[in-house]
N, C-alpha and C positions, 0 to 999 in steps of 0.2 A: 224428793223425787226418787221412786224406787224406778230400778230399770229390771227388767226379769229380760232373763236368757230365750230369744226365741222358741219357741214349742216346735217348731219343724226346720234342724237343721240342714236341710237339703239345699237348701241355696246356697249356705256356705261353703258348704263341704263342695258343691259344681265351683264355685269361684278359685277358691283355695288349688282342685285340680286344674284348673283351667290355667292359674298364676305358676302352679309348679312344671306344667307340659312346657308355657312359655318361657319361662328359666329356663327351662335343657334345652328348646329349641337355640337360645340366642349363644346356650353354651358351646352346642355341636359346632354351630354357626363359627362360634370364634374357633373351635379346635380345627377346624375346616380352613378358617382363616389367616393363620398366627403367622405363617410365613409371611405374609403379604401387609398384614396392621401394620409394621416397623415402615415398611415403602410407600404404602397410603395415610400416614399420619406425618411423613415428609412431604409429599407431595400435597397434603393441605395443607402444613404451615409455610412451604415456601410460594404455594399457588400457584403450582405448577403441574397440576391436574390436566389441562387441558391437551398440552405438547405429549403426553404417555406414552398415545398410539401412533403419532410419526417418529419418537424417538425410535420406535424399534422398528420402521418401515426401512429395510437396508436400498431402498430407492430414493426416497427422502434425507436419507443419510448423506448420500453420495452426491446431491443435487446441491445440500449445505454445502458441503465442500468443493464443489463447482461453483457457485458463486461467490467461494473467496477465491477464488483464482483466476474466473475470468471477470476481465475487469468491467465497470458497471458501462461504459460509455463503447464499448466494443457488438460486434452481431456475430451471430451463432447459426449454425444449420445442424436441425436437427433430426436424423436419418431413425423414421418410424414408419410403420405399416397401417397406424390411426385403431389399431385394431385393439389395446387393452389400457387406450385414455393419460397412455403414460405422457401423452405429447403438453398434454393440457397442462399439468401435474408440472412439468417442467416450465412450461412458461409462467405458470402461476410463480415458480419459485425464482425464475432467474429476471425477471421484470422488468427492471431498468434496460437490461440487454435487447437490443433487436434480435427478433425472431423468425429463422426459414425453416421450410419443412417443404425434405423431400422424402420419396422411396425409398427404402436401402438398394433397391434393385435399379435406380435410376442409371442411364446410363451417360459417360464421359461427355458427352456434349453437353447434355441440361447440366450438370454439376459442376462442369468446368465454365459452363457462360453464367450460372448462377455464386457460383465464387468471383469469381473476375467483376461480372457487374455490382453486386452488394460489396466486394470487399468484406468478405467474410473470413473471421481472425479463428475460429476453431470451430469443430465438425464434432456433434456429439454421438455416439451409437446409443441406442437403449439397451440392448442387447451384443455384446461385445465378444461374446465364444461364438455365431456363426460367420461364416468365412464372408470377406466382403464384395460389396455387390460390385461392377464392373466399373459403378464409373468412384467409388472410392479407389479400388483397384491398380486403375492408371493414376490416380492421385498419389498417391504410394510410390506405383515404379517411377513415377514423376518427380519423386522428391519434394512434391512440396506442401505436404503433410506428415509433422511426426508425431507420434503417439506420446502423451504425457502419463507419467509414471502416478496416476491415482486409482489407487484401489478402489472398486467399487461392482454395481452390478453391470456398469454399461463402460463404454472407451470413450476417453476424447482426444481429437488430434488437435496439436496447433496448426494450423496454413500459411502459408505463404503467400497469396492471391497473386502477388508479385511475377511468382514462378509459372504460373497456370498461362499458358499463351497458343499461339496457334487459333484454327475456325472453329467454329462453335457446330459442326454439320453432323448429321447422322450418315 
């Protein structure tokens, strides 16, 4: 069997370019990459791909660490405005716990008859730098809510429901 050298190397010579553009492409690729191979070749051997992008959500962070503190058999009220779904985001993560939602702008009667009736053991803010609304407020000068020392993007207070008395009227 003789083999003879094709008569029109054109096809090879298209393939051979075609195999060497694709080398430099996967090269650039990896030189583009190199930072990041070392942290996505951990994250598929320990199969933990999927957690990446709530580890670095600094609201997801803070939520973790809220449900190792409040305890799973306790209820929570959670002071949001419904406006950017953080409310959802938190029940999904704090679960086991009973869940209320009010206004942050609610005032001392709804919050004070909605603590007393639920027996609600801490008050979450999503948003913890704007000044608080009226009827956290009086809960405050009340004494019977105090802020717990966890860093995060939002505040929680512990309560007292105990302390909260007096009519519920506007």
């Amino acid at each position: 069997m003789n083999l003879k050298p094709p008569t029109h190397p054109g096809p090879y010579r298209l393939l051979r370019v075609v195999l060497v553009l694709f080398g430099l492409q996967l090269a650039w690729l990896a030189w583009l990459l190199h930072k990041d191979l070392a942290d996505l070749t951990r994250r598929l051997w320990s199969r933990t791909w999927g957690t990446a992008v709530r580890q670095e959500d600094p609201f997801y962070r803070w939520l973790a660490d809220l449900s190792r503190v409040i305890p799973p058999e306790s209820t929570y009220l959670f002071l949001d405005n419904y406006e950017a779904g953080k409310e959802i985001e938190a029940r999904y993560h704090l679960f086991p716990r009973e869940h209320l939602l009010l206004l942050p702008a609610s005032p001392p009667s709804l919050m004070f008859h909605v603590l007393k009736q639920h027996q609600v053991s801490y008050l979450i803010r999503r948003d913890g730098e704007p000044p608080p609304g009226p009827g956290l407020q009086a809960l405050l000068d009340l004494g019977a809510a105090k802020p717990l020392n966890l860093p995060g993007t939002g505040q929680v207070l512990r309560v007292d429901p105990q302390l909260v008395s007096g009519g519920f009227y506007d």
